[in-house]
N, C-alpha and C positions, 0 to 999 in steps of 0.2 A: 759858428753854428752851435748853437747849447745841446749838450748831449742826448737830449730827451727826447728832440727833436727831429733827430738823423731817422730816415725812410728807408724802406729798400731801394723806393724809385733814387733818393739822391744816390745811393749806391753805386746803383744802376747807370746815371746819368756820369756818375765821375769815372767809374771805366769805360764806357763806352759799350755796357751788354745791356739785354733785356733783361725787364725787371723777372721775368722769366727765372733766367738763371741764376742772376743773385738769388732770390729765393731757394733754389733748388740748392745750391751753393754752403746756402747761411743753417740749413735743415738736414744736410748731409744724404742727400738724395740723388741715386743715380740720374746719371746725359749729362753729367757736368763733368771736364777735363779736369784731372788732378792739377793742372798748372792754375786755370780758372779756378778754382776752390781755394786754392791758396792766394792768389790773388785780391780773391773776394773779403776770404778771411782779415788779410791783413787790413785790406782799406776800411774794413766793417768796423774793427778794433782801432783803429786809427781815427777813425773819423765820431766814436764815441756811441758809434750803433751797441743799443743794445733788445734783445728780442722780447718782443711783447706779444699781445693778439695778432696785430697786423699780419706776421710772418703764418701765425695757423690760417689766417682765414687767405692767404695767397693763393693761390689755386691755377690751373693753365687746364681749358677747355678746349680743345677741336671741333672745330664742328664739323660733322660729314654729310654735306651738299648732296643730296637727292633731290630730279628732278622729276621721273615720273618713276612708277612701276609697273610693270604686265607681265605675265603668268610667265615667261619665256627668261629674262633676267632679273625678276625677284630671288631666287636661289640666291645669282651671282652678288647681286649687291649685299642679300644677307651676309654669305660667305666674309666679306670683304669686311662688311662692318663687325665680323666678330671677331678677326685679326687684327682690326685695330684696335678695339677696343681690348685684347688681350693685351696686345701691346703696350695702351694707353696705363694698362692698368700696372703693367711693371715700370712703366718710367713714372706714374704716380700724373697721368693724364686722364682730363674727361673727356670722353667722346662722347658729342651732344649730335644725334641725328635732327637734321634740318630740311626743311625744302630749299627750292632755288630761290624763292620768290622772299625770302630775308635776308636778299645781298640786294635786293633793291637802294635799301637805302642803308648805308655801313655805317652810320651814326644809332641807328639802333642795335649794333651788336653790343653785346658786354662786354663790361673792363676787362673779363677772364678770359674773353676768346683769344687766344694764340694763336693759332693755323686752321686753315681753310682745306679739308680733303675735297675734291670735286669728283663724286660717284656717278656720276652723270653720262649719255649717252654722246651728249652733241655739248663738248664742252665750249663751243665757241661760242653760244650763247651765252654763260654765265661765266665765262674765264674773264673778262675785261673787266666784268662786275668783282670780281672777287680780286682781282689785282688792285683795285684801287683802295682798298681795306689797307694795305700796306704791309699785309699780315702775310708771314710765307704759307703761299699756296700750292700745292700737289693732288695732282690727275689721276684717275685710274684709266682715262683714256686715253687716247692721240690728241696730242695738241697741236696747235697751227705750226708751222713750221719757223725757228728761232723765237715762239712765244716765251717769254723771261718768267717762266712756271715750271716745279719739278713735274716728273711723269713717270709713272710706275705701270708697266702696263705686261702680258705675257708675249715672250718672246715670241711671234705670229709666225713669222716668217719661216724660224726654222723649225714649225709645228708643221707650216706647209711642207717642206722640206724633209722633214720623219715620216709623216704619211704615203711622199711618194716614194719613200725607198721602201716604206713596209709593204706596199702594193704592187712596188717590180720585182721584189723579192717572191709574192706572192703569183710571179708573171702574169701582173697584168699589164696590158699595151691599150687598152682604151678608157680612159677615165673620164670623170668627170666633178665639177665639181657644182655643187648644190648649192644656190643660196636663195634670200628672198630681195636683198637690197646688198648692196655695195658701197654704199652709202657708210657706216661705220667702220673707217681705215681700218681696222684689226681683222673685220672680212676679205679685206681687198689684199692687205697685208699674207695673211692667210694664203686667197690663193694665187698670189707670184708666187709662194713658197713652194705650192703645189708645182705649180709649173716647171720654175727651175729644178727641181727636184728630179723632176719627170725626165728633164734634161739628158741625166747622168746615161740612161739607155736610147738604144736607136729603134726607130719606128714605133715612138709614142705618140698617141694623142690624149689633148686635157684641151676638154671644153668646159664651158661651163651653163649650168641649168639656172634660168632665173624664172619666178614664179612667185604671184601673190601669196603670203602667206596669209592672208585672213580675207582671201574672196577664192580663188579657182580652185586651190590648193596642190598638190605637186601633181595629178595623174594628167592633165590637159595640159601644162609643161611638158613631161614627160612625151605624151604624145606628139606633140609635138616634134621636142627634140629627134625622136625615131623616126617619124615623117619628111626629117630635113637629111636625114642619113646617118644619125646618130648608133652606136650600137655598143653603149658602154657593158662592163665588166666589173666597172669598180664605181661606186658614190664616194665625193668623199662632202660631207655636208659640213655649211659656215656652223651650226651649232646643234648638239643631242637635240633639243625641240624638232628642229626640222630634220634631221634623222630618222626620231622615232613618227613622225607623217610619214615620210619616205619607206620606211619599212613595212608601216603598215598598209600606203596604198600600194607595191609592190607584191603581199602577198595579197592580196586581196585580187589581185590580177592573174592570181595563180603563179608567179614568181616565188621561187626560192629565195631563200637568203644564209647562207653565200654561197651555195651549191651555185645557181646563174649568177646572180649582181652581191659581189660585196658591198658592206656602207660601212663606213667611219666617221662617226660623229667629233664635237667636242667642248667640250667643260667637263666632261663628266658630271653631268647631273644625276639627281636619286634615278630619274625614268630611266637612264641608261641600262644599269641593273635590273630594272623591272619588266623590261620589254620583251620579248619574245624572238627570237631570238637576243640573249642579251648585249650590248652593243659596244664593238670596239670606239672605243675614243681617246683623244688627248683629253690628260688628265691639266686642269691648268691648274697654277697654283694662288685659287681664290682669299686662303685662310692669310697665305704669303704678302701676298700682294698689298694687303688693308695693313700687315702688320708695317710692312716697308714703306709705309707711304707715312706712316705715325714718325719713324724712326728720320724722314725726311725734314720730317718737319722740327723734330727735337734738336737736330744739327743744326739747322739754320737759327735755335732759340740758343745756343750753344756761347754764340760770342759773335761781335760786329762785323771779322774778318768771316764766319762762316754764313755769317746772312748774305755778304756781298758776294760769295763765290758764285760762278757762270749756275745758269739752270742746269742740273741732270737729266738724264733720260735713260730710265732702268725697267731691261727686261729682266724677267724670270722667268725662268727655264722650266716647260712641262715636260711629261713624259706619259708615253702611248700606253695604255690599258689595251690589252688584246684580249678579247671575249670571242663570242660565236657567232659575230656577225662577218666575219671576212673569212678567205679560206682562197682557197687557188685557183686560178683564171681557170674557165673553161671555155666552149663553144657558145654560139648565140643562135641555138637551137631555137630559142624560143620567141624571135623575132620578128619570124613572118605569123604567129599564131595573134601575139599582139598588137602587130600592124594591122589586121584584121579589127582587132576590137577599137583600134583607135579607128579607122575609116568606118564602122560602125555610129562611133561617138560623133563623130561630127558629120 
């Protein structure tokens, strides 16, 4: 092979790495293992490579799959997309924001796309499609169960599980939990954590409230709930959006907050802060998340033994903001006042 001639792809081809990390390798740029680097070096020099243009215009792009947005997890996907892209920017990666609907067809990605984030709600819609790209792909959500895809997602379960010891420490014995759908494992996730949690003391109960979030909205839930015999103490809601509804059809009922009903939201959104009473929640870690899911996929660009290695599945660990929306159990003085207004309502 006449010297002039040598690629990175042959590089690439004659150890068995992406052309990825040759690159990264042959430029002296961090995600590449000092073994790999020497490695590279030598077969580069060996093989009669010498660096031209090629090596600057090399480049390694992500793209981060969005499938839709709505006022409720727009934050979240922000959050996520600017940790990776902090991320991207120190391993010397682009993150390219994409819809779902350009995994259609994987012969129209570019040569520079490297890894596939999927920021998506329901990733089992677009997971099969971006698996067959060939390109390592990483979730920020629940994937199918043994789906051969990284997954980065907040540790739910044992968020469930902080809330209800922060809420039996706070004696309460009737709780509940809030959501709109169950539908998105990381709610469901969420409240078994509650549950078990609940566990640890005797004479608890955890029900839980479902309710349209964009037709009835929580008060004819609520009434509901109270009309079947319900008489919580504590909310603890799937996410701040439907917290701060929760809060504020509660006062509006003439309910306290937390003097009668604590609520505990969670993401920590800006509204949490801004709400009125302002609102205890788990804090999760959005910025983290996007960055670990870059860092996922830099591994598997790394070398052939770490592309082949089994899929991960990596939580990170939030932690509870306490604000002024919970406080300590009391009576349910105000029960039969609103049992009144709910047999009114309907």
């Amino acid at each position: 092979m006449a010297s002039g001639r040598v690629t990175i792809q042959d590089i690439a081809d004659k150890l068995g790495l992406s052309k990825f990390s040759v690159s990264r390798a042959l430029s002296g740029k961090s995600g590449v293992g000092e073994a790999t680097r020497n490695r590279v070096l030598r077969a580069a020099h060996g093989m009669g490579y010498r660096r031209n243009q090629e090596l600057a215009a090399a480049t390694g792009q992500i793209l981060f799959i969005r499938q839709e947005i709505d006022p409720v997890s727009s934050e979240l996907w922000h959050n996520m997309l600017h940790g990776a892209e902090r991320e991207g920017e120190r391993l010397g990666l682009s993150i390219v924001p994409r819809q779902a609907r350009h995994l259609a067809d994987s012969s129209q990605l570019d040569s520079a796309v490297v890894g596939l984030i999927l920021a998506v709600p329901r990733p089992a819609e677009v997971s099969g499609l971006a698996a067959r790209t060939g390109l390592p792909v990483v979730c920020a959500t629940y994937v199918n169960p043994m789906e051969r895809i990284d997954q980065v997602v907040g540790a739910d379960w044992e968020s469930g599980v902080a809330v209800a010891r922060l809420l039996l420490g706070l004696g309460h014995r009737a709780m509940a939990f809030v959501h709109g759908s169950a539908t998105p494992l990381g709610r469901a996730e969420r409240f078994r954590g509650f549950r078990d949690g609940a566990l640890e003391a005797e004479g608890v109960t955890v029900d839980d409230i479902i309710f349209d979030e964009e037709a009835d909205g929580f008060r004819q839930a609520f009434f509901a709930y109270l009309k079947a015999g319900g008489a919580p103490t504590a909310l603890f809601c799937a996410h701040d959006g439907i917290a701060v509804n929760v809060v504020s059809d509660l006062l509006r009922l003439g309910l306290r907050v937390p003097e009668d009903i604590s609520v505990v939201g969670f993401n920590d959104f800006a509204a949490a802060s801004q709400v009125s009473p302002r609102l205890t929640t788990v804090r999760t870690p959005q910025v983290e998340i996007g960055a670990a899911m870059v860092r996922c996929i830099a591994d598997r660009l790394g070398d052939a033994e770490a592309a082949a290695r089994p899929p991960v599945r990596l939580a990170l660990v939030a932690e509870i903001v306490i604000r002024a929306s919970t406080g300590p159990a009391a009576g349910t003085a105000w029960l039969a006042r609103i049992l009144k207004l709910a047999k009114k309502a309907t």
